[in-house]
PLY file of the C-alpha trace (Angstrom):
ply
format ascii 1.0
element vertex 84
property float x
property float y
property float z
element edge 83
property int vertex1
property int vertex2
end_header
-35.51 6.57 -8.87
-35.32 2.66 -8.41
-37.52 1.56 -5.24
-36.24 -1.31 -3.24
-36.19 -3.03 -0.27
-33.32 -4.10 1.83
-32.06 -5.64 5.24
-29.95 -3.61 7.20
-27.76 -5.32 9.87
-28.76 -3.58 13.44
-25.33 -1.92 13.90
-25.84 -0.02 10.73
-29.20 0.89 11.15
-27.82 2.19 14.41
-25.28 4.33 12.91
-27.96 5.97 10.01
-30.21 6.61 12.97
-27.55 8.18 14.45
-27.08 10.43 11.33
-30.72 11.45 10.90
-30.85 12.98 14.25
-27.49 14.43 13.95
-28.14 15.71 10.50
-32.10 16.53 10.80
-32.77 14.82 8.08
-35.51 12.06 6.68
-34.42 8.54 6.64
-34.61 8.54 2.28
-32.19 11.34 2.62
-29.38 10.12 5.13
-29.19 6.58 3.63
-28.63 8.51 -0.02
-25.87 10.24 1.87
-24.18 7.34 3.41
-24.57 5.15 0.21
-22.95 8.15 -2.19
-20.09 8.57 0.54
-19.22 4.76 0.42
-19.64 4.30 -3.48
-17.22 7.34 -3.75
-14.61 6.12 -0.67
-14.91 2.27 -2.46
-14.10 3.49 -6.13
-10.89 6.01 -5.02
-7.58 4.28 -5.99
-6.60 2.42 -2.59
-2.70 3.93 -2.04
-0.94 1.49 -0.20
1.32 3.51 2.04
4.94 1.73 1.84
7.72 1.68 4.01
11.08 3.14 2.63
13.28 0.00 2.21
16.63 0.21 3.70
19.46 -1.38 3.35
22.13 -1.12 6.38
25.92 -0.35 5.23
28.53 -2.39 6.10
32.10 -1.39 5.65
34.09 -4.15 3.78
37.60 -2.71 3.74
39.68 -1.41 1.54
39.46 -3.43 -2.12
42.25 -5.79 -2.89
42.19 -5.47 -6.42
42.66 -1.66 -7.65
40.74 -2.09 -10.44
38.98 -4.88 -12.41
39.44 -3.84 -15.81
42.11 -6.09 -16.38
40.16 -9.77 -16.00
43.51 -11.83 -16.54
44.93 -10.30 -13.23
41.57 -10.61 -11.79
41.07 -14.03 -12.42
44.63 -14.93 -11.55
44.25 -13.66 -8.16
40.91 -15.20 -7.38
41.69 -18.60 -8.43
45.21 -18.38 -8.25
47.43 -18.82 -11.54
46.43 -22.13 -12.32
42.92 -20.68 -13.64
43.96 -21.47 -17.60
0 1
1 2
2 3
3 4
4 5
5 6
6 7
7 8
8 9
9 10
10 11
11 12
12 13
13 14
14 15
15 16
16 17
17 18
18 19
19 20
20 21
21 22
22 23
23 24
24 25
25 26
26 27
27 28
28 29
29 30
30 31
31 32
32 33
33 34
34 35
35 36
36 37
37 38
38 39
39 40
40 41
41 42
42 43
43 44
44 45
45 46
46 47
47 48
48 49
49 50
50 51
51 52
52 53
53 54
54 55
55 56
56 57
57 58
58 59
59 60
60 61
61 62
62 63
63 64
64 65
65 66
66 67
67 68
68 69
69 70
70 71
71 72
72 73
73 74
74 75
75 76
76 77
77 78
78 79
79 80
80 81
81 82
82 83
């Protein structure tokens, strides 16, 4: 047991006098309770909840090219057949 003393801000001393009463419980006790619960809630992995991301669709019409295996025909119809 480590004995110390500390300054508590008045809205928190509010809030463990507020837990005491509704607790019934000494003052040693409730501020044990409240530091535990906030050493415990401050070393949990913090999850970051993301949103999905999405990507609208757009349709772009039918292809031009059936397939692009062939890169010669490819290439001659992008650039025309000058592209040697």
């Amino acid at each position: 047991m480590v004995r110390t003393t500390i300054t508590i801000e008045d809205d928190v001393a509010t809030e463990i006098a507020r837990l005491q009463r509704l607790r019934d419980e000494g003052l040693k006790q409730t501020i044990n309770a409240v530091l535990r619960a906030g050493i415990a809630a401050m070393t949990k992995p913090v999850r970051k909840s993301r949103t999905p991301y999405r990507t609208a669709t757009a349709s772009l019409g039918k292809p031009r090219l059936k397939s692009l295996d062939n890169i010669d025909e490819v290439l001659s119809f992008g650039e025309g057949e000058a592209y040697r």
